[in-house]
C-alpha positions in Angstrom: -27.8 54.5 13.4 -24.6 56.0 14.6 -21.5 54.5 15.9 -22.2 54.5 19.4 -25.7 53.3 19.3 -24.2 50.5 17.3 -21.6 49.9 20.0 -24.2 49.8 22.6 -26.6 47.2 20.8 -23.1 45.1 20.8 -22.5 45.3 24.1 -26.1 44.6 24.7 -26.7 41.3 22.8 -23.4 40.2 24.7 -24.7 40.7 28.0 -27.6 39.0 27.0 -26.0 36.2 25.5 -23.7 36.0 28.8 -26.7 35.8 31.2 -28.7 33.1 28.9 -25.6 30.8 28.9 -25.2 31.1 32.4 -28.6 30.3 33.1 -28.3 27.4 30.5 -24.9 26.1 32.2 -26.8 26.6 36.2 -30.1 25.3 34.9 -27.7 22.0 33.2 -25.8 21.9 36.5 -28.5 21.3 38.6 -30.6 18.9 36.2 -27.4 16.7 36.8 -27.0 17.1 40.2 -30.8 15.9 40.5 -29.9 13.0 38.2 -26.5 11.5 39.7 -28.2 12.1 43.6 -31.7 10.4 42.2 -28.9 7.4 40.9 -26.9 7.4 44.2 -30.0 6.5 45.6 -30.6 4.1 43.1 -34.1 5.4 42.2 -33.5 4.8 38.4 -37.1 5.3 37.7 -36.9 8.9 39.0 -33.7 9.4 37.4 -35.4 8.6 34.2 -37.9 11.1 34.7 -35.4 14.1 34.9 -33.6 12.8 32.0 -36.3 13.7 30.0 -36.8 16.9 31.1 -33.0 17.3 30.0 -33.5 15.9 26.6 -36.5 18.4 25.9 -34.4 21.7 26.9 -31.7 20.6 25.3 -29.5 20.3 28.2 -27.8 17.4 28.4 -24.3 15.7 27.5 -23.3 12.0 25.9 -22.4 11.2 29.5 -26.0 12.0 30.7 -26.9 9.8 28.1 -24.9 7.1 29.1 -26.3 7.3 32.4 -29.9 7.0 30.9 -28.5 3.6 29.7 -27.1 2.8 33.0 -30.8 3.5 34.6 -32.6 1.5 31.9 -29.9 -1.8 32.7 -30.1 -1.5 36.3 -34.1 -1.7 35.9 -33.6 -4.9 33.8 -34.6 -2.6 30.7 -31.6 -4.5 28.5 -33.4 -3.0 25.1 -33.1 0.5 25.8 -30.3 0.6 27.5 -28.8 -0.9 24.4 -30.2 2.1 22.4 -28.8 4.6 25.2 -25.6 3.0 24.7 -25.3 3.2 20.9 -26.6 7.1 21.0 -23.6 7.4 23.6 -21.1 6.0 21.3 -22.1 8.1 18.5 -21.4 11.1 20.1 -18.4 10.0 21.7 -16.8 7.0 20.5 -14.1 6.5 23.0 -16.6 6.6 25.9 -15.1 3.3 27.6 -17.7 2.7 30.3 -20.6 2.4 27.5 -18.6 0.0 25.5 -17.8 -2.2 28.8 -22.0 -1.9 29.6 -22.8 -3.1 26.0 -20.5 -5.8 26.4 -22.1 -7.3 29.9 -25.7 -6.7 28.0 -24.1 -8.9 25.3 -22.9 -11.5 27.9 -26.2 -11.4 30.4 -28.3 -11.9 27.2 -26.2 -15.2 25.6 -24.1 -13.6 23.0 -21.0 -14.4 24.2 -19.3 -13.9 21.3 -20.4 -10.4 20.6 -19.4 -9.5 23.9 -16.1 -11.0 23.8 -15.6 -9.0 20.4 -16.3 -5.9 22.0 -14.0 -6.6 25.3 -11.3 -7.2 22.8 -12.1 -4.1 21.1 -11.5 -2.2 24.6 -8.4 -3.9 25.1 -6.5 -3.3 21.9 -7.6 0.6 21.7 -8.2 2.1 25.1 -6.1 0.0 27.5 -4.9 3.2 29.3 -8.4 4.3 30.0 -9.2 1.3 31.8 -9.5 2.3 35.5 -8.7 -0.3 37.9 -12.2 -1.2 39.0 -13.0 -1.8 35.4 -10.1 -3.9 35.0 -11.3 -6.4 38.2 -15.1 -5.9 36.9 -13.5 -7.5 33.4 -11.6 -9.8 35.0 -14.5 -11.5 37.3 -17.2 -11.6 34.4 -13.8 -13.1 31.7 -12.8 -15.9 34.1 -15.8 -18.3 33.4 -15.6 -17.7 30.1 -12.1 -17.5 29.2 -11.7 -20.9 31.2 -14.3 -22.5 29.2 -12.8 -22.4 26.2 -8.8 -21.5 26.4 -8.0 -22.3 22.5 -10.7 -20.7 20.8 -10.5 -17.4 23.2 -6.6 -17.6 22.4 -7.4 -17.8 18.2 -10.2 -15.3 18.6 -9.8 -12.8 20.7 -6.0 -12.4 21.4 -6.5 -9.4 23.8 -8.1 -10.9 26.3 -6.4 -13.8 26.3 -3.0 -11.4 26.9 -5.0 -9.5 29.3 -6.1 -12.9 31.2 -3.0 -14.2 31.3 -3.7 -17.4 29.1 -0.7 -20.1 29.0 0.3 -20.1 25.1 -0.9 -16.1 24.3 0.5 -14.3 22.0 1.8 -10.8 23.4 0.2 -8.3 21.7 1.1 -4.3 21.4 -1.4 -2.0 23.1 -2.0 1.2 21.1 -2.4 4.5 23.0 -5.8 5.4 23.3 -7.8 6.4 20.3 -11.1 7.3 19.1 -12.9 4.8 17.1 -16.3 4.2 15.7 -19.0 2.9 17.7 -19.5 -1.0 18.3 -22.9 -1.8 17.1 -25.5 -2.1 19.5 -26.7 -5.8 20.8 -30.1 -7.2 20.6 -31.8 -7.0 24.0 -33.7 -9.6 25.2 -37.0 -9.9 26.8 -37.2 -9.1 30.2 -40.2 -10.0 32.8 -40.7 -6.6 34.0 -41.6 -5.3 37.4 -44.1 -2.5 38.1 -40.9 -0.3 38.4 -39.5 -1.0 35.2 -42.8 -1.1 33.5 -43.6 3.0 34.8 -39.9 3.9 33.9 -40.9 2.5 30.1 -44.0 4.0 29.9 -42.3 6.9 30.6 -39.9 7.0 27.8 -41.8 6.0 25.6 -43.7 9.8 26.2 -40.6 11.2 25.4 -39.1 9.0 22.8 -40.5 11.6 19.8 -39.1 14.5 22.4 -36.0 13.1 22.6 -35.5 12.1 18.5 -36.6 15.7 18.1 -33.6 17.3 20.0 -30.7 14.6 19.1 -31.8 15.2 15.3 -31.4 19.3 15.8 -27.7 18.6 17.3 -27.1 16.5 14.3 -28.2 19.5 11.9 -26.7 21.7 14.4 -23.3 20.3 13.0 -23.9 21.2 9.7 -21.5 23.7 9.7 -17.9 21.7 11.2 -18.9 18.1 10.2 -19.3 17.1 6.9 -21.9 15.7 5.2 -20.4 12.0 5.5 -20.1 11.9 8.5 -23.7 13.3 9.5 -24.7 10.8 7.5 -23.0 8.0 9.7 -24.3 9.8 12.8 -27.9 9.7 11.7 -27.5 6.1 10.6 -25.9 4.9 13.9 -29.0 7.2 15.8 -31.3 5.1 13.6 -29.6 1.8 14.3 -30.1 2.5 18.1 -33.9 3.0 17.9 -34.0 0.1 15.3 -32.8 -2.2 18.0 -35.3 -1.0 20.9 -37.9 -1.1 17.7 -38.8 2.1 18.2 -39.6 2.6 14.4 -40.4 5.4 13.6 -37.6 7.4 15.5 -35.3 5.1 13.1 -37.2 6.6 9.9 -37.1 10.1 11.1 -33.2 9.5 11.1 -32.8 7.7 8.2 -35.1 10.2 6.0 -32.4 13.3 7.3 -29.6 10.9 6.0 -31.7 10.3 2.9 -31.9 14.4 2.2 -28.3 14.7 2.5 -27.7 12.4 0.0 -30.6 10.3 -1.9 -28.1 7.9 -3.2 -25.8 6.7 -0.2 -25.8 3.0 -0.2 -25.7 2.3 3.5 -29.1 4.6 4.1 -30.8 2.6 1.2 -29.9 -0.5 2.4 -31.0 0.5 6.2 -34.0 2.0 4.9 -34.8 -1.7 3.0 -34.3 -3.2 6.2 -36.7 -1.1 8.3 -39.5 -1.1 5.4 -39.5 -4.9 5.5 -39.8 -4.8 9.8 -42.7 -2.6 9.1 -44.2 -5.3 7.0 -43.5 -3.2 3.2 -42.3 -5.9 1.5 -42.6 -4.0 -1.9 -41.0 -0.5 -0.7 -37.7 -2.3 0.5 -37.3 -3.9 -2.5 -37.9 -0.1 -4.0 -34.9 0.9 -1.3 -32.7 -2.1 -2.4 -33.2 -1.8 -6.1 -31.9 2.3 -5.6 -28.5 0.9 -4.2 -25.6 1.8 -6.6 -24.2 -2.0 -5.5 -26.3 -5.2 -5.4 -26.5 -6.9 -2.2 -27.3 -10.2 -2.1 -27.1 -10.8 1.4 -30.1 -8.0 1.8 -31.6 -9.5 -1.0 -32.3 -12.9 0.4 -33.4 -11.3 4.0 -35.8 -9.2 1.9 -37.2 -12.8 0.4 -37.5 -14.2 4.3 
């Protein structure tokens, strides 16, 4: 083949290339113009639906996921939106509007604490981020709480108590902004669900294998800019998200990638333990637990529960 021809089949595969991203970026444009006008109208069960036409061609962002986790809490789906949330994070961890959703998840469902922890967290590394609606949403749900208890908010969590204003605070620096790792993801509660809700489930839970599927090839998409570590933590937070919404099997999928990467990594042992003894395999967590370079006792004794 001669120079020229060569040239040609260049410039070729480069048009090409050029018109299938530019259908990719149109086609992605309009899914989320579907999605965010389907939201505006606050059909969430609808928006649902086109998110998982997104997640199966591959066309959608951590913000589109995010906004899967704001459908699922608006429908009283607490659980998934949880998972949504945690997914979110671990693709972008500075993603200040997820963090602020899993705290209220934490706080509607009892765990005050857990959601005062992770309001704190907001406060000490993305203050500047903070838009001013987000600052009055904080304030309102803080209030009740921070009154309840002035002391103990004051010891705990100084952030808010400098951000609330609390007689006897100790001002604190505020960072600038910065990435961090993703707060782990709360334990939804049971929800009485309506027939709305209860279609929206049914279907994600079509698309849940769909949707492991395509997060797991962006994980090993990465393969070639991230290292091995940290594809490992990825794949462990993926599986701690669809541990949570005990969705199982997803969670094994992720944790048997981490597993290849490295068949002696403590944390992936001691998750895979974990998820053996939810599935009722008393005998292969121990097999997980026993692997680990460092003895846990603390996974020990939940292994003997």
């Amino acid at each position: 083949m001669g120079k020229a021809s060569r040239r040609y089949n260049r410039d070729k595969n480069r048009k090409q290339q050029a018109q299938e991203t530019k259908m990719q970026t149109n086609e992605k444009r309009d899914y989320e113009a579907r999605l965010q006008a389907l939201m505006n109208e606050e059909n969430y069960g609808e928006a649902l639906d086109v998110l998982a036409e997104m997640i199966k061609n591959d066309a959608y962002e951590p913000e589109d996921m995010y906004k899967g986790a704001y459908c699922y809490f608006m429908t009283g789906d607490y659980r998934r939106s949880a998972q949504w949330l945690t997914n979110t994070l671990s693709f972008a961890p500075d993603h200040v509007a997820a963090r602020l959703l899993l705290a209220r998840i934490c706080i509607l469902e009892d765990r005050t604490d857990d959601g005062m922890a992770i309001y704190d967290f907001i406060l000490e590394h993305y203050p500047q981020q903070l838009q001013p609606e987000q600052r009055e949403d904080m304030q309102d749900i803080l209030e009740y709480y921070v009154e309840e208890d002035k002391e103990r908010v004051s010891a705990q969590f100084p952030y808010v108590a400098d951000f609330m204003h609390l007689d006897g605070a100790q001002p604190v620096e505020h960072p600038a902004a910065e990435a961090a790792p993703a707060a782990a993801a709360p334990t939804a509660a049971e929800e009485t669900e309506t027939p709305e809700v209860s279609e929206a489930a049914e279907a994600s839970e079509a698309s849940i294998a769909q949707e492991a599927e395509a997060q797991l090839a962006r994980v090993r998409a990465m393969a070639a800019e991230v290292s091995v570590a940290e594809r490992i933590r990825i794949l462990n937070a993926f599986a701690g998200g669809y541990f949570v919404a005990d969705e199982y099997d997803a969670a094994k999928t992720f944790l048997a990638e981490a597993l290849e990467l490295d068949a002696t990594n403590d944390t992936t042992l001691r998750n895979l333990a974990m998820l053996a003894k939810a599935q009722g395999d008393a005998e292969k967590a121990l097999q997980f637990a026993s692997a680990m370079h460092a003895t846990d006792f603390v996974l020990l004794h939940a292994l003997k529960g």
